[in-house]
N, C-alpha and C positions, 0 to 999 in steps of 0.2 A: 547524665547517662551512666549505667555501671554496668556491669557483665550478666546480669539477668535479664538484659532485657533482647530481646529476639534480634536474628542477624538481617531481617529489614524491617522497615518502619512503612506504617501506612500513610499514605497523604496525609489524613486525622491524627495522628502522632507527631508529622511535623509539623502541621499546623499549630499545633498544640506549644511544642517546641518551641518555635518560632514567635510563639504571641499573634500571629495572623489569623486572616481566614483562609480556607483552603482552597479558595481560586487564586487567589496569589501564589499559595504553592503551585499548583495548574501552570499559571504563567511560570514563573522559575523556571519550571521543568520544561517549557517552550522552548525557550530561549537559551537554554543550556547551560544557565546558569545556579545548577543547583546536581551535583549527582544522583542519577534514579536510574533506575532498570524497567523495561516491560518484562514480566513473567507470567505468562497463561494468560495474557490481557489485561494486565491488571499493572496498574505504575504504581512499585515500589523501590524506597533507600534504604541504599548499604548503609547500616549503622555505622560502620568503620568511618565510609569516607564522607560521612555526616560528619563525625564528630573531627576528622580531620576539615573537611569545610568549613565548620565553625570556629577551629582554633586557628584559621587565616591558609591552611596546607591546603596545593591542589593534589588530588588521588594522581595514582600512574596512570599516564597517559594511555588510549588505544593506540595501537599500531595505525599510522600512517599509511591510506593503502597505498599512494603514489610509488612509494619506493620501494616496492618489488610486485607488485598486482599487475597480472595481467590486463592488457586493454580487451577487458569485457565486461559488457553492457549486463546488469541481473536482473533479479527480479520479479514481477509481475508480467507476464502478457500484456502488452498492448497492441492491437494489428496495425495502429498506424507506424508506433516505432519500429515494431518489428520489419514495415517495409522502409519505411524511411532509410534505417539501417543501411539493408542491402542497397535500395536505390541510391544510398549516398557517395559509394563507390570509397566509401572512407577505411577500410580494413576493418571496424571494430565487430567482434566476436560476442554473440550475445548467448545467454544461459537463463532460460525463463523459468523460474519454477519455484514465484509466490515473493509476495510481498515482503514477511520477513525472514524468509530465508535468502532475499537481496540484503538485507539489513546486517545477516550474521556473517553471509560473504563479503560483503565491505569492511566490516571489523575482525576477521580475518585476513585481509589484504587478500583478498580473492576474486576482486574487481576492481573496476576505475567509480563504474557508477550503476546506480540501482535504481526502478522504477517501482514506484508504489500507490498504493491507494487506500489505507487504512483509516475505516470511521474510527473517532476517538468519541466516545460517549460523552466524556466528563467534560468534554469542551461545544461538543457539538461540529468541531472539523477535523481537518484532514490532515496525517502525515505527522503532525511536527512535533509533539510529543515524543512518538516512537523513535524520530530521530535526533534529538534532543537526547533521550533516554541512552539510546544502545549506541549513538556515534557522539557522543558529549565534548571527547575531548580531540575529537579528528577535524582535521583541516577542512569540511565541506561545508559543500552550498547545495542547498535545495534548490531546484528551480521548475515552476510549473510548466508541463507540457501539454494539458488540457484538460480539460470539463467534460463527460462522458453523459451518455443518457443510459444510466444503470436500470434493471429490470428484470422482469422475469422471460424467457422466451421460452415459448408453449407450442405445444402443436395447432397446427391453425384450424387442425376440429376442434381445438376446444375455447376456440375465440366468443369471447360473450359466456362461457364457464367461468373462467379464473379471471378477476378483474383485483384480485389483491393476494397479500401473502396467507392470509388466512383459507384463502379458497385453494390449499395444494392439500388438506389435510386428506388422508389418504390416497395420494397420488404418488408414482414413479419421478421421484426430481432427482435429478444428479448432482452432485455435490463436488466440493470441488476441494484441495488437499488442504488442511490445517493450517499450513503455511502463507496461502493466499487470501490477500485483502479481501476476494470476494467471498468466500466463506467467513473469516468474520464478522463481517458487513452482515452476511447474511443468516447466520447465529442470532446476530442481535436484532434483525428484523423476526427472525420465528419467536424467538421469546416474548418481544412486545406482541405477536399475535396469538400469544398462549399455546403454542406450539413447541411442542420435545424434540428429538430428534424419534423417538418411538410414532410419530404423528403421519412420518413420512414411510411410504413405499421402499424397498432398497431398488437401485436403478445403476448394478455394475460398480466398476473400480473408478474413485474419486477422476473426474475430468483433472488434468492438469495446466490449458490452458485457456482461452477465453474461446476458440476453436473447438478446443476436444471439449467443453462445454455445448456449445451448439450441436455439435454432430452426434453428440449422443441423442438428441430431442431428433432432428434430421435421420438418425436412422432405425426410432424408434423403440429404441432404449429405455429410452427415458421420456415422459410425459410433459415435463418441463424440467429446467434449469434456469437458475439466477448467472443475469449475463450482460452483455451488450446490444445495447439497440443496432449499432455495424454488424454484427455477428448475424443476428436476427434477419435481417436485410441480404445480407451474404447467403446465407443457407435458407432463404425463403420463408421463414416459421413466424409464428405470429409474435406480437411483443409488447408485454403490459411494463408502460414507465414505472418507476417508483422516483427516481432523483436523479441529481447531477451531482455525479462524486466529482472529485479533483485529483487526476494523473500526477504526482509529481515526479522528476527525477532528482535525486538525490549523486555528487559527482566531485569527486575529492578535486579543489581547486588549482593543484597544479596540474594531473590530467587534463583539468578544462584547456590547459593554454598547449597543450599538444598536437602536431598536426593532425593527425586521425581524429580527434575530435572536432578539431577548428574544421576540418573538413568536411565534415556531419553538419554541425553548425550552420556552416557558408551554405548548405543543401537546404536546411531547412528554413532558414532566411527568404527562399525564391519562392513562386507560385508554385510550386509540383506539390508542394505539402497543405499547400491550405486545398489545391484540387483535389488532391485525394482522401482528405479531411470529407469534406461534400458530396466524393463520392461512395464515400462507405456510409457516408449519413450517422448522425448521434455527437456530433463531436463540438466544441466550442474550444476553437485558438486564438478568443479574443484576449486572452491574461499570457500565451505562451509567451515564454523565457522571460515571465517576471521572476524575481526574486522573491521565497518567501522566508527562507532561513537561511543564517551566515552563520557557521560555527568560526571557533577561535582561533 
């Protein structure tokens, strides 16, 4: 490498580098075993702490959030954590507002733990890239908190209209802020349907939570919005599946073993969480508090 050459590299650059192919890089970057960054969606490395990686040197660590982060939960909306939460009588303080902007509060020490749900193209799942990526060298553990039935919820005149994403092309859909998994997610389902953001209707100021998503379609705002089949069900509107993403939360491992968490924890261990899983409908807790990523 020499100093012409750009201050990141693309996955096909270190492939290249490396002598591999670039699902091996993919994997690296999982596992957290290789420096990268998410930027505009896209997984790219620091040329620096490439070439410090390959001369045997680990880059400067992130900040640890344990050791000064308040006990607050970030992230993405979800409505069962968000009740869980409070029902759990645990103290913990929650701040919802998007996928990776829980990512940049963690590596600002500006939580204990973050909830997400980011499609990764290049792998075809969930999560573990972006946190691989932006929490590489921090003490956390991923762990899943459910399977979601994601989709669009529509007004329910227009059931038997919209049976896919291609069918919003001039409609009022709400959208949801930059930050959140669900507009990601949902970017990348307009594009595979040859749809711009010019395709759409405008329908108000971006939703910002899985909530202010629905209630925009509920009070007639908006024509549809991509969302939760709980949500849907909640505010009565119709709702076409497309998949079952994967909830993760993401949770710096000393945090985990403090009371206010273990207390959370112990709450969600009992029946009241998988009842109300059932009763908001869409959900699947049959993987909850597996393990999918263990940083260093």
């Amino acid at each position: 490498m020499d100093g012409e050459q750009p201050e990141f590299l693309t996955t096909r650059e270190v492939a290249a580098l490396l002598r591999v192919r670039e699902r091996k890089v993919y994997d690296l970057a999982a596992n957290g075993q290789i420096p990268c960054r998410r930027i505009t969606g896209k997984l790219l490395f620091p040329r620096t702490e490439i070439e410090r990686w390959l001369a045997g040197e680990r880059g400067p660590a992130e900040p640890s959030p344990a050791k000064r982060a308040p006990e607050v939960v970030a992230g993405s909306h979800d409505p069962l954590l968000d009740w869980a939460l409070r029902e759990s009588g645990s103290g913990l303080a929650s701040f919802f507002d998007g996928s990776l902007d829980g990512l940049e509060r963690m590596a600002r020490a500006e939580a204990i733990a973050s909830g997400l749900h980011v499609f990764e193209p290049e792998s075809g799942g969930w999560n573990l890239a972006h946190v691989a990526g932006r929490l590489s060298a921090a003490p956390v553990v991923l762990i899943e908190w459910a399977k979601r039935s994601r989709g669009l919820i529509i007004d329910p005149a227009l059931e038997g209209h919209i049976s896919r994403v291609g069918d919003l092309n001039g409609r009022r859909v709400a959208r949801r802020q930059p930050a959140a998994g669900g507009q990601v997610l949902f970017d990348h389902l307009l594009a595979e349907a040859g749809l711009g953001d010019d395709a759409l209707a405008p329908a108000g100021e971006p939703a910002r939570t899985e909530a202010e998503a629905a209630a925009s379609v509920a009070s007639g705002q908006a024509e549809a919005a991509p969302g939760l089949e709980a949500m849907a069900r909640q505010f009565r509107l119709g709702f076409v599946p497309l998949m079952s993403e994967r909830y993760d939360i993401v949770i710096d491992r000393r945090a985990y073993f403090e009371p206010r968490w273990q207390a959370f924890v112990a709450f969600c261990q009992g029946s009241a969480l998988a009842k109300k899983a059932t009763e908001l409908g869409g959900y699947d807790l049959s993987s909850h508090g597996t393990v999918r990523w263990n940083g260093p």
